[in-house]
HTML snippet that shows the backbone in 3Dmol.js (N, CA, C, O; Angstrom):
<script src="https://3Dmol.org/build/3Dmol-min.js"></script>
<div id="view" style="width:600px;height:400px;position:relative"></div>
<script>
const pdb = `
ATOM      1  N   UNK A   1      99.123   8.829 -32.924  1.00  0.00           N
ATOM      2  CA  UNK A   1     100.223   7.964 -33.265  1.00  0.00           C
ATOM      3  C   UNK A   1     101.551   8.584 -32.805  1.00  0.00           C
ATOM      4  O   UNK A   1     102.484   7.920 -32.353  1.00  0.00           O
ATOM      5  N   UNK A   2     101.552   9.944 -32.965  1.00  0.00           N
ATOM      6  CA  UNK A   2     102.774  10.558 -32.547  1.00  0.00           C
ATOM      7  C   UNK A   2     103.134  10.515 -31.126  1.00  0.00           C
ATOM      8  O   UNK A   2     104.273  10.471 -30.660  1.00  0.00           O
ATOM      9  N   UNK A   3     101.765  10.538 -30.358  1.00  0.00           N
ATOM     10  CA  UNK A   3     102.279  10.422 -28.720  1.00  0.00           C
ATOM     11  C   UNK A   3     102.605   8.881 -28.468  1.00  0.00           C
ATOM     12  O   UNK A   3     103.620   8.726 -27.789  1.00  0.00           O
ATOM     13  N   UNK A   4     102.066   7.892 -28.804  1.00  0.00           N
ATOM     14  CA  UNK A   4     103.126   6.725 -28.736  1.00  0.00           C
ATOM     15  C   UNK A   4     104.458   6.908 -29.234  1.00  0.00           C
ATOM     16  O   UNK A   4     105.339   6.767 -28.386  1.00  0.00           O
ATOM     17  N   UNK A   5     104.835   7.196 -30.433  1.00  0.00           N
ATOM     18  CA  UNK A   5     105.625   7.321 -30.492  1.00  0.00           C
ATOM     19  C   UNK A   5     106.944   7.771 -29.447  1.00  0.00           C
ATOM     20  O   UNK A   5     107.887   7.153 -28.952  1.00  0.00           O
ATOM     21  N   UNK A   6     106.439   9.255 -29.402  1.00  0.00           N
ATOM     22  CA  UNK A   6     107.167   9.846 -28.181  1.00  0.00           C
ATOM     23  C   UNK A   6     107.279   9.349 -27.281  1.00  0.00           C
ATOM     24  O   UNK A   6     108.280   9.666 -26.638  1.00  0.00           O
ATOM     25  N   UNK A   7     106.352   8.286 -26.681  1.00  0.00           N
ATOM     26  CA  UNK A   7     106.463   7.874 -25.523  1.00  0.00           C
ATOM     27  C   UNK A   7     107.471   6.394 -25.093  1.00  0.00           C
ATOM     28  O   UNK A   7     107.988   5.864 -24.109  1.00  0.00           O
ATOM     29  N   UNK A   8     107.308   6.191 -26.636  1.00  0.00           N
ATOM     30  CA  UNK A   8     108.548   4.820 -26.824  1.00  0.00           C
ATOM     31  C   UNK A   8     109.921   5.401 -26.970  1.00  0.00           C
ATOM     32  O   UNK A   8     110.932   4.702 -26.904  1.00  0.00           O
ATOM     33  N   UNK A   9     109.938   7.027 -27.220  1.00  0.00           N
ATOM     34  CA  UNK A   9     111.189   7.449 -27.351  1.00  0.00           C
ATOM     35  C   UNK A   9     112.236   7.286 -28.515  1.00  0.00           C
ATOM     36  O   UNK A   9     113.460   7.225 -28.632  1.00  0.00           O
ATOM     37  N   UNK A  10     110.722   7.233 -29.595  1.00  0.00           N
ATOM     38  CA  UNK A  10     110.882   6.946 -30.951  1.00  0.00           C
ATOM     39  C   UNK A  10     110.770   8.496 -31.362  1.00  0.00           C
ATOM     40  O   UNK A  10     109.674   8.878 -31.773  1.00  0.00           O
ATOM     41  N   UNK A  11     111.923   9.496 -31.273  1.00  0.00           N
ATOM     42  CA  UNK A  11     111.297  10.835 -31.876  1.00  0.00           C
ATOM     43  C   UNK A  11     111.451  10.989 -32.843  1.00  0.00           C
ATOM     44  O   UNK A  11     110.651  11.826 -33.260  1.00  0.00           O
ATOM     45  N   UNK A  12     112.327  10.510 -33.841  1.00  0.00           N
ATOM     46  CA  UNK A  12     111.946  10.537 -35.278  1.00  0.00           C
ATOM     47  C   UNK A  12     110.985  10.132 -35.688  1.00  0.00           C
ATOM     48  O   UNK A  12     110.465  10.709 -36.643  1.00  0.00           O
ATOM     49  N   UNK A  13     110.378   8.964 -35.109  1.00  0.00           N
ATOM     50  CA  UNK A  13     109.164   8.139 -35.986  1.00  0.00           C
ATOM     51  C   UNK A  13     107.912   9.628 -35.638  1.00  0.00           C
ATOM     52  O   UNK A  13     107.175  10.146 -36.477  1.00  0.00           O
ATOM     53  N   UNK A  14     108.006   9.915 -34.503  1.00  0.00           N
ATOM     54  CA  UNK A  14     107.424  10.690 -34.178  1.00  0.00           C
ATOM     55  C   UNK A  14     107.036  12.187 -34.857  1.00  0.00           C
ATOM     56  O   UNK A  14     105.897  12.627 -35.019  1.00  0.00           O
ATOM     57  N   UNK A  15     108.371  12.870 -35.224  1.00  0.00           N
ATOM     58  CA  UNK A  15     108.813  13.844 -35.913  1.00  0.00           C
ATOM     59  C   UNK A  15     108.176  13.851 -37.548  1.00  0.00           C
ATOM     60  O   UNK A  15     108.082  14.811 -38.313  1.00  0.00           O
ATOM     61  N   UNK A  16     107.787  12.425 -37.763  1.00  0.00           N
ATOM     62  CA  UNK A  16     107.526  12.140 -39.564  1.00  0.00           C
ATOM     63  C   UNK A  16     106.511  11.993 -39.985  1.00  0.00           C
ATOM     64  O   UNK A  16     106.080  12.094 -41.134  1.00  0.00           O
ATOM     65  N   UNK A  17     105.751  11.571 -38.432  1.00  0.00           N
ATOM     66  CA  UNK A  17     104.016  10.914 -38.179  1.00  0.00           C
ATOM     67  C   UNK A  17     103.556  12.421 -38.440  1.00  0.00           C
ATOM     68  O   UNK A  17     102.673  12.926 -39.132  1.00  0.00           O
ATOM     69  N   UNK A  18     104.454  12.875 -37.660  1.00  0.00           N
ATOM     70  CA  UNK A  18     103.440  14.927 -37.718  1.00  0.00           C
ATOM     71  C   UNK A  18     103.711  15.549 -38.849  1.00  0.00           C
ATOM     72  O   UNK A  18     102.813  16.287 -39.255  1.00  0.00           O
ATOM     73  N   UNK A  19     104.863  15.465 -39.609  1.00  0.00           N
ATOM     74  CA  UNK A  19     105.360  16.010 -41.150  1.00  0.00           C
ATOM     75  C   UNK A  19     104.100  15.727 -42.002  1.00  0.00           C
ATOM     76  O   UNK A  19     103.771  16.623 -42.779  1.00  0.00           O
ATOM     77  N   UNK A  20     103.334  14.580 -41.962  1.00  0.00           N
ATOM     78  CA  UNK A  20     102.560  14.152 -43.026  1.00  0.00           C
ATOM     79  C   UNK A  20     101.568  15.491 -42.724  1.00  0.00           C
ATOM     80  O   UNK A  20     101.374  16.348 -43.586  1.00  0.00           O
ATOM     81  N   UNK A  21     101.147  15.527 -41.773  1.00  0.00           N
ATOM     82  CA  UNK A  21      99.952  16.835 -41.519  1.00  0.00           C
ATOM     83  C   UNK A  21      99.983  18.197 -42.145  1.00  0.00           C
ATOM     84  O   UNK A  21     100.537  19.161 -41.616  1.00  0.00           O
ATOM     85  N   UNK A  22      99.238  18.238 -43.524  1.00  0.00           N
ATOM     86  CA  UNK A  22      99.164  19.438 -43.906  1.00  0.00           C
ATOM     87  C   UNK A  22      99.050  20.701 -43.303  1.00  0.00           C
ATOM     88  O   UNK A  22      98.101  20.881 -42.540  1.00  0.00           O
ATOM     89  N   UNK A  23      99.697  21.435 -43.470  1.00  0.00           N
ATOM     90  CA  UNK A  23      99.018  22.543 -42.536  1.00  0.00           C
ATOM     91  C   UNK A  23      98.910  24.266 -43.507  1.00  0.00           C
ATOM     92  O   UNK A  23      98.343  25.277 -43.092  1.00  0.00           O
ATOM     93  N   UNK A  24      99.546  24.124 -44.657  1.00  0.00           N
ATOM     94  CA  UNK A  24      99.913  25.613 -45.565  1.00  0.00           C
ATOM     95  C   UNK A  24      99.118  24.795 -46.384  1.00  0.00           C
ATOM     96  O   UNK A  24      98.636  24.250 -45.392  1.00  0.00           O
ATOM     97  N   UNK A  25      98.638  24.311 -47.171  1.00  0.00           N
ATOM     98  CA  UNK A  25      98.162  24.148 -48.572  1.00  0.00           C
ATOM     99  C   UNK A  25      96.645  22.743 -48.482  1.00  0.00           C
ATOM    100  O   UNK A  25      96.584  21.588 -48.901  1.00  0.00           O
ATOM    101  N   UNK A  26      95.571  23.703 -47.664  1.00  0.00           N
ATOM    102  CA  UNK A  26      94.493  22.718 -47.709  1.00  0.00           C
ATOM    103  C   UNK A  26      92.993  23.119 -47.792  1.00  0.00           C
ATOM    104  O   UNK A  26      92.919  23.979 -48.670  1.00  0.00           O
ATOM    105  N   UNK A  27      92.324  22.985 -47.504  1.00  0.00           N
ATOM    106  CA  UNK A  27      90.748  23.545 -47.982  1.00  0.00           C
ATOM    107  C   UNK A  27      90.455  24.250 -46.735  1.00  0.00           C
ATOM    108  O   UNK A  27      90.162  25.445 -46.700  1.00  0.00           O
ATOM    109  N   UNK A  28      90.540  23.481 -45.702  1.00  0.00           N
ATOM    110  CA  UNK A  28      90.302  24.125 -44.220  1.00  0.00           C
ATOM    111  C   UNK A  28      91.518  24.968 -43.569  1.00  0.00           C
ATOM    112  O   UNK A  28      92.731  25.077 -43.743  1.00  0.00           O
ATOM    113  N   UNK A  29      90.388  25.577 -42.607  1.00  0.00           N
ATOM    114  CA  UNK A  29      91.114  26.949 -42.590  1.00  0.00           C
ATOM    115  C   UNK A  29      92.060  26.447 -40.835  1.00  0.00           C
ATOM    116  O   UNK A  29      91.354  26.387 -39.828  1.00  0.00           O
ATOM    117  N   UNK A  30      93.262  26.211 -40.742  1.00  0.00           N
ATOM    118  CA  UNK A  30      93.907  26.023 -39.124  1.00  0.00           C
ATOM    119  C   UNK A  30      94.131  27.742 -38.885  1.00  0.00           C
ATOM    120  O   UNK A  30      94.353  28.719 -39.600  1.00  0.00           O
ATOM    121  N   UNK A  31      93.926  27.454 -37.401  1.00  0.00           N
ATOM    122  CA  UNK A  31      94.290  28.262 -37.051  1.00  0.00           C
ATOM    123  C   UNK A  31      95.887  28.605 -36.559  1.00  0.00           C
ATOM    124  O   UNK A  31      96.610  27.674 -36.205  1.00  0.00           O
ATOM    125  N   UNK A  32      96.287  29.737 -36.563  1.00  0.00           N
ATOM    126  CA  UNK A  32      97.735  29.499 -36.066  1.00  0.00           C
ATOM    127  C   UNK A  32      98.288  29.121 -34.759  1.00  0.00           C
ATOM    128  O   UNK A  32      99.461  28.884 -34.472  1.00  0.00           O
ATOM    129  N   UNK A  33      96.965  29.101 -33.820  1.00  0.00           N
ATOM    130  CA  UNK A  33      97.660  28.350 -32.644  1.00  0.00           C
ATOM    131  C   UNK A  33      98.225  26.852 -32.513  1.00  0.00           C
ATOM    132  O   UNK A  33      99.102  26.410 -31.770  1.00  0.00           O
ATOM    133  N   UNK A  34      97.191  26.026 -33.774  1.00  0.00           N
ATOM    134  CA  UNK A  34      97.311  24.748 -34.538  1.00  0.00           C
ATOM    135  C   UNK A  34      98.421  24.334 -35.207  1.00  0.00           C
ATOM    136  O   UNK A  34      98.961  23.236 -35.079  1.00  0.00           O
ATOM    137  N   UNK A  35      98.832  25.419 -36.078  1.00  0.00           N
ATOM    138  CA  UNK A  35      99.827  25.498 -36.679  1.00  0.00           C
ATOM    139  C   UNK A  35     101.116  25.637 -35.542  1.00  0.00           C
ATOM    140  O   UNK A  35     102.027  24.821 -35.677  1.00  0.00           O
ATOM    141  N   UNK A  36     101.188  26.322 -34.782  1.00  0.00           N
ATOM    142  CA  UNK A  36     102.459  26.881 -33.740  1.00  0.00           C
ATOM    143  C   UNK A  36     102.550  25.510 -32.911  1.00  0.00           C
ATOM    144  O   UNK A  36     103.733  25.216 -32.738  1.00  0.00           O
ATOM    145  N   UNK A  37     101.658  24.577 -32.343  1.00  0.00           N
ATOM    146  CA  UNK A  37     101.732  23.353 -31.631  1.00  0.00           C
ATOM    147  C   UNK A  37     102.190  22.359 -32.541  1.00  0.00           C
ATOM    148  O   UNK A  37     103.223  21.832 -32.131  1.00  0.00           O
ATOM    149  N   UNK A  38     101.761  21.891 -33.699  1.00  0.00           N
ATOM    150  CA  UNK A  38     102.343  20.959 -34.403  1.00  0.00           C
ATOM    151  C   UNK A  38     103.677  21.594 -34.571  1.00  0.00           C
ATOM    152  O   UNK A  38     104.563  21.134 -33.850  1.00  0.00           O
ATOM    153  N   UNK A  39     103.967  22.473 -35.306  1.00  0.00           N
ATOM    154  CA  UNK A  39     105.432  22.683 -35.585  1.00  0.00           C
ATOM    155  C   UNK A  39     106.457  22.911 -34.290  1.00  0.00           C
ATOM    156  O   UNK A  39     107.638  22.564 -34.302  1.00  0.00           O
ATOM    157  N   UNK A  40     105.729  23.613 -33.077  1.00  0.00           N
ATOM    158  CA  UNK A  40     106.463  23.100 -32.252  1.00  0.00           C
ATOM    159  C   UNK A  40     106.765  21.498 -31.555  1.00  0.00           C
ATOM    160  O   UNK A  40     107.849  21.169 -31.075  1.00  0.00           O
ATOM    161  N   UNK A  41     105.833  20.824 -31.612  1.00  0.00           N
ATOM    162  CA  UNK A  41     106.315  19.278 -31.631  1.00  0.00           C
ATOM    163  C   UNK A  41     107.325  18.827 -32.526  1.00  0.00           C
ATOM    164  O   UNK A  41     108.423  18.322 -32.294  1.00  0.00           O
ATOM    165  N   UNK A  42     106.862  19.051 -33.384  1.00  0.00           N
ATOM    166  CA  UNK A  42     107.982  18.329 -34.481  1.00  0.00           C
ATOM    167  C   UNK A  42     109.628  19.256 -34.419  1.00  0.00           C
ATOM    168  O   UNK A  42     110.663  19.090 -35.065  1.00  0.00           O
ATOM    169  N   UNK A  43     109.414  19.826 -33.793  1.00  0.00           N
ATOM    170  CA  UNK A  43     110.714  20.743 -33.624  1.00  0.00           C
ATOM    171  C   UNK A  43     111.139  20.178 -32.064  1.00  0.00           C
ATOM    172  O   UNK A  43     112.305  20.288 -31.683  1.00  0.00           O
ATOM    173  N   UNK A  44     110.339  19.711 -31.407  1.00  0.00           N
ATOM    174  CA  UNK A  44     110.836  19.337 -29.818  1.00  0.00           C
ATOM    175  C   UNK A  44     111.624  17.660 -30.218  1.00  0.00           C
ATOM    176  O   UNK A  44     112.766  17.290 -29.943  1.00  0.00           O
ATOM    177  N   UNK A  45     110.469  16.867 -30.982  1.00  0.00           N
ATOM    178  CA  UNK A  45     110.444  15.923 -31.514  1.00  0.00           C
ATOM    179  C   UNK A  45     112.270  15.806 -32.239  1.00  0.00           C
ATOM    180  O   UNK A  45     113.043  14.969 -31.772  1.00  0.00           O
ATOM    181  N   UNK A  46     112.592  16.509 -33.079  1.00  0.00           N
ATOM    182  CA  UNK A  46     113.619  16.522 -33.835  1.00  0.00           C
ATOM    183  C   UNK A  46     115.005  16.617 -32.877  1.00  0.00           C
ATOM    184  O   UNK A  46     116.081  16.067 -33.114  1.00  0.00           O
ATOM    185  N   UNK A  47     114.682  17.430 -31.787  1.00  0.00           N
ATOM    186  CA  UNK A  47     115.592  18.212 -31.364  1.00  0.00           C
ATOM    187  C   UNK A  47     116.448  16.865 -29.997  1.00  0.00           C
ATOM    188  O   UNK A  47     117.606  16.677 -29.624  1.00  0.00           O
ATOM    189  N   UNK A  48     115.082  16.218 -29.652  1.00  0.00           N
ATOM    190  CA  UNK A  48     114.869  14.992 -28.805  1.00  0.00           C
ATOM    191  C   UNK A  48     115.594  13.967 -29.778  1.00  0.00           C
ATOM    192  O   UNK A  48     115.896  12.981 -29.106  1.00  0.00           O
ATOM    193  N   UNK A  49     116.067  13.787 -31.351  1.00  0.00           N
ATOM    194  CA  UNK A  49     116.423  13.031 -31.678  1.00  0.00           C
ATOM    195  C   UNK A  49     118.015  13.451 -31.725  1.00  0.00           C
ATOM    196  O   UNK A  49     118.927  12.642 -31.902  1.00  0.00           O
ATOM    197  N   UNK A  50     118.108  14.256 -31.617  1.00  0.00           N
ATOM    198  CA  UNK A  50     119.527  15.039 -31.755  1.00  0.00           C
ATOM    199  C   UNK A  50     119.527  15.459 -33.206  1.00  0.00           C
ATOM    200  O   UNK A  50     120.410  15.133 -34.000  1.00  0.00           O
ATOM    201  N   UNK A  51     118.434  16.235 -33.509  1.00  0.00           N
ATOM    202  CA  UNK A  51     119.026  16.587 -35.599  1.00  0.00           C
ATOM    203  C   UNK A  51     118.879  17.715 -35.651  1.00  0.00           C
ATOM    204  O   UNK A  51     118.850  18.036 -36.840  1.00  0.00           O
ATOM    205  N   UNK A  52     118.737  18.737 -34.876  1.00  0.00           N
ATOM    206  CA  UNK A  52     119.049  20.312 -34.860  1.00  0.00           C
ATOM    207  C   UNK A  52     118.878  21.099 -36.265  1.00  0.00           C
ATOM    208  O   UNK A  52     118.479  22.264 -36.282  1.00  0.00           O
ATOM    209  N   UNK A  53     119.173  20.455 -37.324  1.00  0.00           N
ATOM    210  CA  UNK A  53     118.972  20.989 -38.504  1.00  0.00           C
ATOM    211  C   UNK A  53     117.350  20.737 -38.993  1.00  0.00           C
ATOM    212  O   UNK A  53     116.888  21.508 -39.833  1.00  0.00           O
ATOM    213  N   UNK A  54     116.692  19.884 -38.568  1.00  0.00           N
ATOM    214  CA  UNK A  54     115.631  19.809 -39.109  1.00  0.00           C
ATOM    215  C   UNK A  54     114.124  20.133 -37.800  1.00  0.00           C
ATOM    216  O   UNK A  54     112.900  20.055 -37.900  1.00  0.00           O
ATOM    217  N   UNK A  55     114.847  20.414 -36.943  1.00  0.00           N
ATOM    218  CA  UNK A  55     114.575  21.293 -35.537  1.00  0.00           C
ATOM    219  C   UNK A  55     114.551  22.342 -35.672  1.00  0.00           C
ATOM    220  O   UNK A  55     113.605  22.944 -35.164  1.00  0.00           O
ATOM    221  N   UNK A  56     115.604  23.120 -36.445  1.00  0.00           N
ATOM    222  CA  UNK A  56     115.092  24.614 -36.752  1.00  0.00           C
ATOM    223  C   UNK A  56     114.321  24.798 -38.145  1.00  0.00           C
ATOM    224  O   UNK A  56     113.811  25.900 -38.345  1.00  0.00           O
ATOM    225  N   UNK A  57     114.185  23.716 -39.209  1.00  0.00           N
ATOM    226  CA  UNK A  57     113.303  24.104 -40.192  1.00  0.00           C
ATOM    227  C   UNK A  57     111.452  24.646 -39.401  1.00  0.00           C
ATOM    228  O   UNK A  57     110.711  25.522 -39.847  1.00  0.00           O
ATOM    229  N   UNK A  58     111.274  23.985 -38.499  1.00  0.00           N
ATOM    230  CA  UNK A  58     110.256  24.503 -37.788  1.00  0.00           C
ATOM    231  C   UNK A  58     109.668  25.052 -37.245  1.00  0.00           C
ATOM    232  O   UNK A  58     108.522  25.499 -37.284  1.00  0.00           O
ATOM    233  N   UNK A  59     110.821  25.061 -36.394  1.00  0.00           N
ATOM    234  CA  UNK A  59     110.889  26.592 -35.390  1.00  0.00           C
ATOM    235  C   UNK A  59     110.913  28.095 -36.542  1.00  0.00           C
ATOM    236  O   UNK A  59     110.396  29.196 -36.349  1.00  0.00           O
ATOM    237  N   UNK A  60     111.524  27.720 -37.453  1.00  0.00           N
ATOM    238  CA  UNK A  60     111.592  28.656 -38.460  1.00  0.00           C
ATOM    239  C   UNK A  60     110.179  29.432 -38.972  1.00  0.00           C
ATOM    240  O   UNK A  60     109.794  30.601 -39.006  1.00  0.00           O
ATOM    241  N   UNK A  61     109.538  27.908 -39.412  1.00  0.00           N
ATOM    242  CA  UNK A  61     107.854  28.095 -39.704  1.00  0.00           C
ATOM    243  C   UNK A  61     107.306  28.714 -38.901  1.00  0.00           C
ATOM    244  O   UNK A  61     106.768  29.765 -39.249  1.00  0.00           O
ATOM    245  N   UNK A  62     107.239  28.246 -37.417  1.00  0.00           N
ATOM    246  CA  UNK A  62     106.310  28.676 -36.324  1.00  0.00           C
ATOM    247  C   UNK A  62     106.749  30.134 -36.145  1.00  0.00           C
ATOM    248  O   UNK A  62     106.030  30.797 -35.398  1.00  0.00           O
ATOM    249  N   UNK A  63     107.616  30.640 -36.600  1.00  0.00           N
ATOM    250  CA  UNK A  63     107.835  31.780 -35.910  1.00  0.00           C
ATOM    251  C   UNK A  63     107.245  33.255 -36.771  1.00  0.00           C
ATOM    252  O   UNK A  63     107.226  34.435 -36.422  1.00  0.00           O
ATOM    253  N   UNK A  64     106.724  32.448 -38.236  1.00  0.00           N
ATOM    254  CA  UNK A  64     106.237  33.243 -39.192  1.00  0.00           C
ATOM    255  C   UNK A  64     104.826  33.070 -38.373  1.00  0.00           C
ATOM    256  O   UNK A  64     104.081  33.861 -38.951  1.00  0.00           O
ATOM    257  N   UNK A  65     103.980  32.360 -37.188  1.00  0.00           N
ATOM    258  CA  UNK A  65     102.519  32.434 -36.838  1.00  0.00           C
ATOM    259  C   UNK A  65     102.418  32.633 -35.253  1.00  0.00           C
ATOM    260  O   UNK A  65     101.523  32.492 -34.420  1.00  0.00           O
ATOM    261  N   UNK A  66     104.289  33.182 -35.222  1.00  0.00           N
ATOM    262  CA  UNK A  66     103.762  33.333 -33.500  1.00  0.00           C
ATOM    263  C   UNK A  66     103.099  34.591 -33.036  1.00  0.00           C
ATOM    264  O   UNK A  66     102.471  34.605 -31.977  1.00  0.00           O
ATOM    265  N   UNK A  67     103.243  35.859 -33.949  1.00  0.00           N
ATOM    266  CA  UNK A  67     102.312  36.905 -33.541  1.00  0.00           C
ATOM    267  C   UNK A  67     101.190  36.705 -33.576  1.00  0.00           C
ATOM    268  O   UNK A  67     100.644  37.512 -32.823  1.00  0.00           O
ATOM    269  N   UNK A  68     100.520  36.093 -34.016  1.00  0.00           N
ATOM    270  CA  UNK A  68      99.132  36.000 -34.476  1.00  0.00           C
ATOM    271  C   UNK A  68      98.636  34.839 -33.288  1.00  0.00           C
ATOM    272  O   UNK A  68      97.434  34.753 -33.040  1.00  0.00           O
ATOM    273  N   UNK A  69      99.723  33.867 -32.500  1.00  0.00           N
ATOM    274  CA  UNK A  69      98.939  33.188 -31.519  1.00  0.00           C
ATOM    275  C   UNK A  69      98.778  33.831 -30.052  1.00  0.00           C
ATOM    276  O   UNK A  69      99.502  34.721 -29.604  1.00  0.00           O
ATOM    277  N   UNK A  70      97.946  33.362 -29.538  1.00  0.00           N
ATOM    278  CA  UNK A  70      97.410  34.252 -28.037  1.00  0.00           C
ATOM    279  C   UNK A  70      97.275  33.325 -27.063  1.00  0.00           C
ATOM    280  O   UNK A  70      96.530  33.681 -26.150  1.00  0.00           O
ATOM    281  N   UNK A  71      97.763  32.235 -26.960  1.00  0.00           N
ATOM    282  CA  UNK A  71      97.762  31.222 -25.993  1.00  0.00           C
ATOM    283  C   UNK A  71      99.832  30.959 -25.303  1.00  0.00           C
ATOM    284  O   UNK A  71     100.947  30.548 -25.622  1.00  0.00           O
ATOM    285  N   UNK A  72      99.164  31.478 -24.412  1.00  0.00           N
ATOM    286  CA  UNK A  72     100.441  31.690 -23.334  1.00  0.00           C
ATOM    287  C   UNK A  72     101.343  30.692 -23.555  1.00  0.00           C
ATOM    288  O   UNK A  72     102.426  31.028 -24.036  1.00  0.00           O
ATOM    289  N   UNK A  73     101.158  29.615 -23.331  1.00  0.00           N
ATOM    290  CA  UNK A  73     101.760  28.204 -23.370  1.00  0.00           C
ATOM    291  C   UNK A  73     102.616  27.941 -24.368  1.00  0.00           C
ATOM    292  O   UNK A  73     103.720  27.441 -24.152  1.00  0.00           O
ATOM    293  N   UNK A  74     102.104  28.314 -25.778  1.00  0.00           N
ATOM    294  CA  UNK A  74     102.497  27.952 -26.863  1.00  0.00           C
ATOM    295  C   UNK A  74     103.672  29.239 -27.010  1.00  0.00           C
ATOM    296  O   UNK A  74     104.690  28.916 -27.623  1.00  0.00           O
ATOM    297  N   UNK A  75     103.628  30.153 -26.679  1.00  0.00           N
ATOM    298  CA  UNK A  75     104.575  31.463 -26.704  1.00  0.00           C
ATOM    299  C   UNK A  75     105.838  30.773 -26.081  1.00  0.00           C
ATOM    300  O   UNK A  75     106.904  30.571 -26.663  1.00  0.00           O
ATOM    301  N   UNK A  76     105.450  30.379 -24.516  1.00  0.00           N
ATOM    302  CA  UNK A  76     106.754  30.136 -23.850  1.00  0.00           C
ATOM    303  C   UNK A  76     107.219  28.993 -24.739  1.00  0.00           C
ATOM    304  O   UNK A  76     108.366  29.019 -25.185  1.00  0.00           O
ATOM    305  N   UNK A  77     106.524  28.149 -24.977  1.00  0.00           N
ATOM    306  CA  UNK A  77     107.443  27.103 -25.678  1.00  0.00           C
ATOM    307  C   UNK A  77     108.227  27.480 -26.514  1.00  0.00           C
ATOM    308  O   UNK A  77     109.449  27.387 -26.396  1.00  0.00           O
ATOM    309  N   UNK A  78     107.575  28.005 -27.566  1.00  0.00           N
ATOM    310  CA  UNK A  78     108.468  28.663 -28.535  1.00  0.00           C
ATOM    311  C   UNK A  78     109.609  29.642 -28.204  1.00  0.00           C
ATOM    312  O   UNK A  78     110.445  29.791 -29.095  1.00  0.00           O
ATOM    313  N   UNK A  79     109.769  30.316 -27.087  1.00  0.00           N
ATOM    314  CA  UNK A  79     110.268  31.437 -26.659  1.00  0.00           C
ATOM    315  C   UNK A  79     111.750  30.281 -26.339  1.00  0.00           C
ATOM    316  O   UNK A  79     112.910  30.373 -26.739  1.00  0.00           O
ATOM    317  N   UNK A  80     111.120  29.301 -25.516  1.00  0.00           N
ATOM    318  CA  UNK A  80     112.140  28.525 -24.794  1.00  0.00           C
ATOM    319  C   UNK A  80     113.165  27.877 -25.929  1.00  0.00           C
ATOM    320  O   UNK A  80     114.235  27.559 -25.411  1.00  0.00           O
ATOM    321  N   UNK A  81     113.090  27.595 -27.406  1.00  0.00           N
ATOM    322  CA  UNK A  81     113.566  27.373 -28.233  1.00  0.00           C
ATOM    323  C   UNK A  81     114.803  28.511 -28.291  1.00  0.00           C
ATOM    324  O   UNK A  81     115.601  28.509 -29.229  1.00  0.00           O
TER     325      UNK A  81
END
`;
const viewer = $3Dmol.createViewer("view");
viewer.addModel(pdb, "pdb");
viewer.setStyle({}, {cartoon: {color: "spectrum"}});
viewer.zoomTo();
viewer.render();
</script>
């Protein structure tokens, strides 16, 4: 739902579709590369809407699981923040 979104250039709707997704408080176990991609969307997502304040609540999160991720991709993104 979120990549339509994005793709209509709806990034808030987008940004709120991914908020619902638990990711700290659930039975199953994510991994933090899981964790570092959603929160970096919703932080690209936010940032694409122009709300910077709720763009860095995320980046904030992700940055408490970026040691622990090992996928190149997801580093630079975050790095590029």
């Amino acid at each position: 739902m979120a990549e339509v979104l994005t793709a209509r250039e709806d990034y808030e709707g987008a940004a709120k579709v991914l908020e619902t997704i638990n990711l700290e408080q659930t039975n199953r176990v994510v991994a933090p590369n899981e964790k570092a991609d959603i929160w970096l969307s919703i932080a690209e997502n936010w940032f694409s809407f122009d709300d910077s304040v709720n763009a860095e609540k995320f980046i904030n999160k992700a940055a408490h699981v970026m040691h622990l991720v090992q996928e190149k991709s997801l580093q630079l993104r975050y790095k590029n923040f």
